[in-house]
Gaussian input, Z-matrix of N, CA and C with variables (Angstrom, degrees):
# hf/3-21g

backbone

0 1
 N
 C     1     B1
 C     2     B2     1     A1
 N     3     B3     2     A2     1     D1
 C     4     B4     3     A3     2     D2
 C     5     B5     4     A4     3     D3
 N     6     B6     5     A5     4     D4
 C     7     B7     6     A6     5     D5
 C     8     B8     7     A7     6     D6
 N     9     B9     8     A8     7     D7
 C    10    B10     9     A9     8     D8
 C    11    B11    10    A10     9     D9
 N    12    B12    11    A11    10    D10
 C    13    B13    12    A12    11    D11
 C    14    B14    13    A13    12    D12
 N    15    B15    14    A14    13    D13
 C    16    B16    15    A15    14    D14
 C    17    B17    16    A16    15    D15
 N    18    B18    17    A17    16    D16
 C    19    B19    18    A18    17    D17
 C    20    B20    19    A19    18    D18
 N    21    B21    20    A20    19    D19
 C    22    B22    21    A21    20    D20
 C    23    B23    22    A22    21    D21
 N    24    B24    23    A23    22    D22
 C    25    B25    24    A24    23    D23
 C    26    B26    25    A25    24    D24
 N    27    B27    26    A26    25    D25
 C    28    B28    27    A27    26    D26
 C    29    B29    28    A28    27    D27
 N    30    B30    29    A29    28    D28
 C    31    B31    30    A30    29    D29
 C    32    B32    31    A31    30    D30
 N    33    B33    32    A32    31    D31
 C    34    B34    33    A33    32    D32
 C    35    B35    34    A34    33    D33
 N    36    B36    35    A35    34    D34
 C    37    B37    36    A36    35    D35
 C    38    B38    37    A37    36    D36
 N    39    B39    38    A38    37    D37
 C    40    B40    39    A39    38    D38
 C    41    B41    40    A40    39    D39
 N    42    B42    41    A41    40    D40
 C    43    B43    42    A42    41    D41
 C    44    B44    43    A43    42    D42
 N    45    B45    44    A44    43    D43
 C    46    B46    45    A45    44    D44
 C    47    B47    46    A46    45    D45
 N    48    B48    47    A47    46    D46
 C    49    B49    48    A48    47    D47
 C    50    B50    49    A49    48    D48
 N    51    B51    50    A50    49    D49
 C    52    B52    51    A51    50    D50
 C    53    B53    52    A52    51    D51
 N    54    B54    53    A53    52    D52
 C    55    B55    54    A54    53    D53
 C    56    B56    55    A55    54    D54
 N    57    B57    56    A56    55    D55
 C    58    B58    57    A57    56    D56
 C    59    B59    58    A58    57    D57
 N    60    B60    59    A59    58    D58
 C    61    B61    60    A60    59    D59
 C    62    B62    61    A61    60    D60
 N    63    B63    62    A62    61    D61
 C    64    B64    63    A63    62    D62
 C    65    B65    64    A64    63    D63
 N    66    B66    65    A65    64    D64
 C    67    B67    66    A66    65    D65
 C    68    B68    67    A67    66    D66
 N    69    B69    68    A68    67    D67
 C    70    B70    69    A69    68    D68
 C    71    B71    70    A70    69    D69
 N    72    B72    71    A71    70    D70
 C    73    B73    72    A72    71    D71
 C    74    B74    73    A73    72    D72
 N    75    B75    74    A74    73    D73
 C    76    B76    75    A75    74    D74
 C    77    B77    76    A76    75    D75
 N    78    B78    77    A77    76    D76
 C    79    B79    78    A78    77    D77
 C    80    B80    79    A79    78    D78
 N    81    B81    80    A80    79    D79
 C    82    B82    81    A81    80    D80
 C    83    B83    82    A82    81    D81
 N    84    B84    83    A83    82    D82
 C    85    B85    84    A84    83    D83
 C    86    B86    85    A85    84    D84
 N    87    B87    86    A86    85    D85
 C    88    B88    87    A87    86    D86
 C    89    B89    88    A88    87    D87
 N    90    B90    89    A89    88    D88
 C    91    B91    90    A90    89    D89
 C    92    B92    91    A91    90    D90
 N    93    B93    92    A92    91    D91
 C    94    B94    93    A93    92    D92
 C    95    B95    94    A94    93    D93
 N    96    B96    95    A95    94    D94
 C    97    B97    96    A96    95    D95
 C    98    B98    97    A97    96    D96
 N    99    B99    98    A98    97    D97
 C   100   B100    99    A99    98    D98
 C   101   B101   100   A100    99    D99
 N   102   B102   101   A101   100   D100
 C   103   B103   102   A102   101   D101
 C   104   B104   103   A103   102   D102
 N   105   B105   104   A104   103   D103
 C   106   B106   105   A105   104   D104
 C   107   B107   106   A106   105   D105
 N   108   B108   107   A107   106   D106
 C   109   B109   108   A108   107   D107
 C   110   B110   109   A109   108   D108
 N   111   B111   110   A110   109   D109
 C   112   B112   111   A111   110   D110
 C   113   B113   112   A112   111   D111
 N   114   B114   113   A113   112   D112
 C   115   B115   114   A114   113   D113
 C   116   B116   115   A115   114   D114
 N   117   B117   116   A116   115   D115
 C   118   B118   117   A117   116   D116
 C   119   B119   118   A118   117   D117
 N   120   B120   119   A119   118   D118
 C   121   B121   120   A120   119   D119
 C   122   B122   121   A121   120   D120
 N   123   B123   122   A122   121   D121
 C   124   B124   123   A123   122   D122
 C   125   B125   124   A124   123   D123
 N   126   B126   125   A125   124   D124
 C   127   B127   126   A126   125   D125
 C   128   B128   127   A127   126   D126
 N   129   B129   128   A128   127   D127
 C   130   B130   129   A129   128   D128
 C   131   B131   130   A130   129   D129
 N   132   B132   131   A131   130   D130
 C   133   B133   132   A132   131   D131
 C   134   B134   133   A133   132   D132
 N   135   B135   134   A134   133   D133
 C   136   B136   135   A135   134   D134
 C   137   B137   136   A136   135   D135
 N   138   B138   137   A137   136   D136
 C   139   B139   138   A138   137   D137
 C   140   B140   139   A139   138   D138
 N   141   B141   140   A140   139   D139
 C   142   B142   141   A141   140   D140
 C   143   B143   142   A142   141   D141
 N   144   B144   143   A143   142   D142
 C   145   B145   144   A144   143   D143
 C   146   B146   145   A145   144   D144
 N   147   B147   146   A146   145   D145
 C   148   B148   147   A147   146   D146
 C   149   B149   148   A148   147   D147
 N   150   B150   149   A149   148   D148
 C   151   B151   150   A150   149   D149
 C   152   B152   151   A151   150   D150
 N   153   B153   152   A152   151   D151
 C   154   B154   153   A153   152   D152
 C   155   B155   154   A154   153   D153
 N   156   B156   155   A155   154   D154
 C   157   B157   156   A156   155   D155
 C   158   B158   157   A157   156   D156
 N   159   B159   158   A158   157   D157
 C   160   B160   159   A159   158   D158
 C   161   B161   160   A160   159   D159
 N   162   B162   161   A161   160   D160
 C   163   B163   162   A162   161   D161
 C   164   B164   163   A163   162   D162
 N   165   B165   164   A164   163   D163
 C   166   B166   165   A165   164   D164
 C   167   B167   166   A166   165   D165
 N   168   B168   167   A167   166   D166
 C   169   B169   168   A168   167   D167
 C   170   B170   169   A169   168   D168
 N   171   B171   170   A170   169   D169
 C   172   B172   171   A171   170   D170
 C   173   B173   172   A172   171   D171
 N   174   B174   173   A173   172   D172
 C   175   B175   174   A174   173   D173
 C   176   B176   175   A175   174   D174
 N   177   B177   176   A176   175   D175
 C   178   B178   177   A177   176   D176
 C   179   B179   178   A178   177   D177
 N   180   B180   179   A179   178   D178
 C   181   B181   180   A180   179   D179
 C   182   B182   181   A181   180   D180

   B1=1.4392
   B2=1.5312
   B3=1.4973
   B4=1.3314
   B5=1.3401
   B6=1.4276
   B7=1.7917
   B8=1.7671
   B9=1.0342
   B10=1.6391
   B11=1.3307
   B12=1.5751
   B13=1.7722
   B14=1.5675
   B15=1.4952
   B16=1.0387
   B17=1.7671
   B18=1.1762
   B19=1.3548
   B20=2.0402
   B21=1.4935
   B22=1.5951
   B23=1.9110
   B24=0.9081
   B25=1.3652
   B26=1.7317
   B27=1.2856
   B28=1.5025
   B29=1.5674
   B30=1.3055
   B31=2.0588
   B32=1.5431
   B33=1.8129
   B34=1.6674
   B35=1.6878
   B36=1.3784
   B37=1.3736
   B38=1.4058
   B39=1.7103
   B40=1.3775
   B41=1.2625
   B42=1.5274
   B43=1.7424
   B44=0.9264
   B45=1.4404
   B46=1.6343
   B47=1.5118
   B48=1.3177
   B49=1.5038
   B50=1.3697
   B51=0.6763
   B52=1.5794
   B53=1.2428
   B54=2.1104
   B55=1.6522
   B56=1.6777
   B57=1.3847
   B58=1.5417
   B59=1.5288
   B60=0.8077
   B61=1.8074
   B62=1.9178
   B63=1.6725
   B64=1.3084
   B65=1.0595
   B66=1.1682
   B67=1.4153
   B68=1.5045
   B69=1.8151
   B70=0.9330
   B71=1.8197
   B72=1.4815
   B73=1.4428
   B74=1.4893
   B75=1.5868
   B76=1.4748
   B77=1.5484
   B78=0.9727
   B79=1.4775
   B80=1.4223
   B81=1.4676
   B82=1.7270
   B83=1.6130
   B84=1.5537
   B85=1.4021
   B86=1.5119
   B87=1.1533
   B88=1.5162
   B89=1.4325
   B90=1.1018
   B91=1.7236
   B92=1.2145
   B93=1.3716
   B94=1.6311
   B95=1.3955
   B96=1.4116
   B97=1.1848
   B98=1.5654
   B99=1.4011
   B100=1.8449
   B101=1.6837
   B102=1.2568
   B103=1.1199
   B104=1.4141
   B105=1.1987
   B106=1.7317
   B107=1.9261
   B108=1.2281
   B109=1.6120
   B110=1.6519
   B111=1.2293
   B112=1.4382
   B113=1.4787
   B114=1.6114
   B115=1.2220
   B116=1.7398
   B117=1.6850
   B118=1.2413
   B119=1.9536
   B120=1.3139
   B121=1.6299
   B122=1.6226
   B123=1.5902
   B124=1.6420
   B125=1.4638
   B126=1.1827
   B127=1.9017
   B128=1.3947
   B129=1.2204
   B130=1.4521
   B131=2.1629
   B132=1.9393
   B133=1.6112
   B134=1.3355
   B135=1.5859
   B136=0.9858
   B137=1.7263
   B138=1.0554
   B139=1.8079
   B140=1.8234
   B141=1.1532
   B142=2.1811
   B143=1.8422
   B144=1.5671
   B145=1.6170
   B146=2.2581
   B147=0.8546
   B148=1.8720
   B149=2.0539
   B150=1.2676
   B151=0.9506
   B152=1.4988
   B153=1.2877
   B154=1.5966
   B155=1.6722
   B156=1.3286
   B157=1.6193
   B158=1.6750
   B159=1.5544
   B160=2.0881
   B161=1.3666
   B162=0.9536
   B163=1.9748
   B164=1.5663
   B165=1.4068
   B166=1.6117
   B167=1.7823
   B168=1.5737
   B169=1.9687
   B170=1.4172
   B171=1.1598
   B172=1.3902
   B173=1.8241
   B174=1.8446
   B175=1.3281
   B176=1.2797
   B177=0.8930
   B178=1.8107
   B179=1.6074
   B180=1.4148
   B181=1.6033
   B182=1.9416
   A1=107.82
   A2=117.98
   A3=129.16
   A4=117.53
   A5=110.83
   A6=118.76
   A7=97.02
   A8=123.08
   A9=125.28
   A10=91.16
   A11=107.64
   A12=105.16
   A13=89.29
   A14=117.51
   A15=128.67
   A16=132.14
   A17=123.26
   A18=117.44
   A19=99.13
   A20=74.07
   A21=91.57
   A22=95.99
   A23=125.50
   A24=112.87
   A25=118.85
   A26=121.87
   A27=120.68
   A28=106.20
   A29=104.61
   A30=109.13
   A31=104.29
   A32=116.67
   A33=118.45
   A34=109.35
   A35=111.50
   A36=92.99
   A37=111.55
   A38=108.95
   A39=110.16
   A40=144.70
   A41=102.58
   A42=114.59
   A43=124.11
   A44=127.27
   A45=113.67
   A46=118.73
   A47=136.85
   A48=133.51
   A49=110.31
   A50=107.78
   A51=99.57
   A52=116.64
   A53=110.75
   A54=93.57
   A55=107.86
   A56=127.91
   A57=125.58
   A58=106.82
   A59=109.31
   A60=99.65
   A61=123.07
   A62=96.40
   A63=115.18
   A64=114.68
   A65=124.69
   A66=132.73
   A67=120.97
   A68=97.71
   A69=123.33
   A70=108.64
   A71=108.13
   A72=111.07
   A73=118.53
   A74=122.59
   A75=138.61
   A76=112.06
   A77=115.82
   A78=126.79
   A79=147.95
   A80=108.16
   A81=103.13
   A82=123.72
   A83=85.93
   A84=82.80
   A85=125.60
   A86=119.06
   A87=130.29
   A88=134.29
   A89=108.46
   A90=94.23
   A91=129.45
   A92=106.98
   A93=115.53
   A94=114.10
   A95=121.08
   A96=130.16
   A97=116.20
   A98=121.15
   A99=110.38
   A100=97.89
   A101=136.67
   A102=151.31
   A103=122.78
   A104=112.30
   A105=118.62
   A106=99.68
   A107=110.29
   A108=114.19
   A109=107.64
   A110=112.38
   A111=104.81
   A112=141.12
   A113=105.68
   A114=111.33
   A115=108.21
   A116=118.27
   A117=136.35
   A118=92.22
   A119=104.76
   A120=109.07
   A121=81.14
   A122=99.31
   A123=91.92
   A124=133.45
   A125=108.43
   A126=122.70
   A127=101.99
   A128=106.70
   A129=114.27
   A130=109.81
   A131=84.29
   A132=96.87
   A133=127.36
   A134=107.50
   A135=130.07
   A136=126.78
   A137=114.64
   A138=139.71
   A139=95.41
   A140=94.90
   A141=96.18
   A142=105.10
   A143=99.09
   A144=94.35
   A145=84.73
   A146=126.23
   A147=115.48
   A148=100.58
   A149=95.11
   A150=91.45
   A151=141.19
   A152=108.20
   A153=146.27
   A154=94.27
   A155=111.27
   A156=122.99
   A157=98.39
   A158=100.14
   A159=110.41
   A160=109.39
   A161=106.59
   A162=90.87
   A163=127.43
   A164=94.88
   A165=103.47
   A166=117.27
   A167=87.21
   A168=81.63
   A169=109.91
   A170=134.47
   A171=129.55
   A172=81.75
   A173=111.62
   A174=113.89
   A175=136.48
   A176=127.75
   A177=127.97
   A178=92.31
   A179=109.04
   A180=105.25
   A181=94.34
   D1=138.35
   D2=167.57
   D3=-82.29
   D4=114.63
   D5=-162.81
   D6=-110.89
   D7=128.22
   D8=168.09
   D9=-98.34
   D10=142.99
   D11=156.62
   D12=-121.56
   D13=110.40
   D14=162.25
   D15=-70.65
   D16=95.60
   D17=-157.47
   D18=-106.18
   D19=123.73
   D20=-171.00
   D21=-123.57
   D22=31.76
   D23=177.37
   D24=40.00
   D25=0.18
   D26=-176.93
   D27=-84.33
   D28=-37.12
   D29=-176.56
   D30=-60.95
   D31=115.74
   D32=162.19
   D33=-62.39
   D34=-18.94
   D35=-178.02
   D36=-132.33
   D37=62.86
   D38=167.04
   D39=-38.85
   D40=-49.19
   D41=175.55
   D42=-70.23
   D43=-34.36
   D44=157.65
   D45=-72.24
   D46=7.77
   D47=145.28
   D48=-84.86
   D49=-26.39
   D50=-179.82
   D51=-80.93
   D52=-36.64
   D53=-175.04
   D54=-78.66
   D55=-11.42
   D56=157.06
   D57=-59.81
   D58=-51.25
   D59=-172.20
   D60=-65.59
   D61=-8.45
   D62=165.62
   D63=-81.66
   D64=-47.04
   D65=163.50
   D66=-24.40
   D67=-69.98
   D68=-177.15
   D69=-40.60
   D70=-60.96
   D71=-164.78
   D72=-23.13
   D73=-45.65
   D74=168.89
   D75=-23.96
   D76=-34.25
   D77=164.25
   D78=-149.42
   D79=-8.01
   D80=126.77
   D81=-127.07
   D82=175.40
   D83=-172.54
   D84=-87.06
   D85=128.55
   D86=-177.59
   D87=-97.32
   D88=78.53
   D89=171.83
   D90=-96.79
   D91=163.41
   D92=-168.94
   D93=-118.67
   D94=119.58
   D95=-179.45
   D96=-110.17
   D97=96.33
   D98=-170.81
   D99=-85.54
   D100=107.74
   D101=122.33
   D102=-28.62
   D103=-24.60
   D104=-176.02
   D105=-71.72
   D106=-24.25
   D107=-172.88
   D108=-42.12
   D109=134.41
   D110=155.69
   D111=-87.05
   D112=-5.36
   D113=-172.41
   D114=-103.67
   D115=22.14
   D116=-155.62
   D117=-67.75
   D118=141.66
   D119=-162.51
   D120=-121.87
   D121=156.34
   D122=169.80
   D123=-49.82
   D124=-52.63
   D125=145.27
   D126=-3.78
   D127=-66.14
   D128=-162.04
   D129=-56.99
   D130=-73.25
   D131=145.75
   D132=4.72
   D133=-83.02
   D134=-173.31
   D135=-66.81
   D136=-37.36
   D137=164.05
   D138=-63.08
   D139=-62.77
   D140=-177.37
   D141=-42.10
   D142=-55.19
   D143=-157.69
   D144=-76.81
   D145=-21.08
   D146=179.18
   D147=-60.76
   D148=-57.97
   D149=176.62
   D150=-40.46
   D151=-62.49
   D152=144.06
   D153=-13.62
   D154=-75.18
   D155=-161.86
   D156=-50.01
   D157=-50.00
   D158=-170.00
   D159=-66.43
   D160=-21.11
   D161=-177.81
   D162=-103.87
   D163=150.63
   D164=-172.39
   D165=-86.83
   D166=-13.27
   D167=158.68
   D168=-149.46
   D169=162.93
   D170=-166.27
   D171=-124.36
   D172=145.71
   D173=128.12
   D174=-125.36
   D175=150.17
   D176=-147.28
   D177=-125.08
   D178=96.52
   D179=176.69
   D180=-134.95

C-alpha cells in the first residue's frame, strides 16, 4: 500500500503518527511530503500534488 504522511504542521500530536507510520514502512511504502515548508517552489508544488494523486491513503498530521 501507498501511504503519504502529509505534514501540514496542523496535527498536536505528530510524533506519535509518525512513529506508527515508521513502523509501518516494513511493509508499505511511505512517503513524506512536509507542505508546512515555507520555501516550497512549484517543483515542490508539483511533486506534493504527484504524490497526493499515487497514494491509497493520505495522513494529514
Amino acid at each position: 500500500m501507498n501511504i503519504l504522511q502529509l505534514n501540514t504542521g496542523l496535527f498536536p500530536d505528530a510524533q506519535t503518527v509518525e512513529a506508527a507510520l515508521r513502523q509501518m514502512s516494513g511493509t508499505h511504502r511511505v512517503t513524506v511530503v512536509d507542505i508546512a515548508r515555507r520555501d516550497m517552489q512549484q517543483d515542490d508544488w508539483d511533486a506534493a500534488l504527484q504524490a497526493i494523486l499515487g497514494a491509497d491513503r493520505i495522513v494529514s498530521i
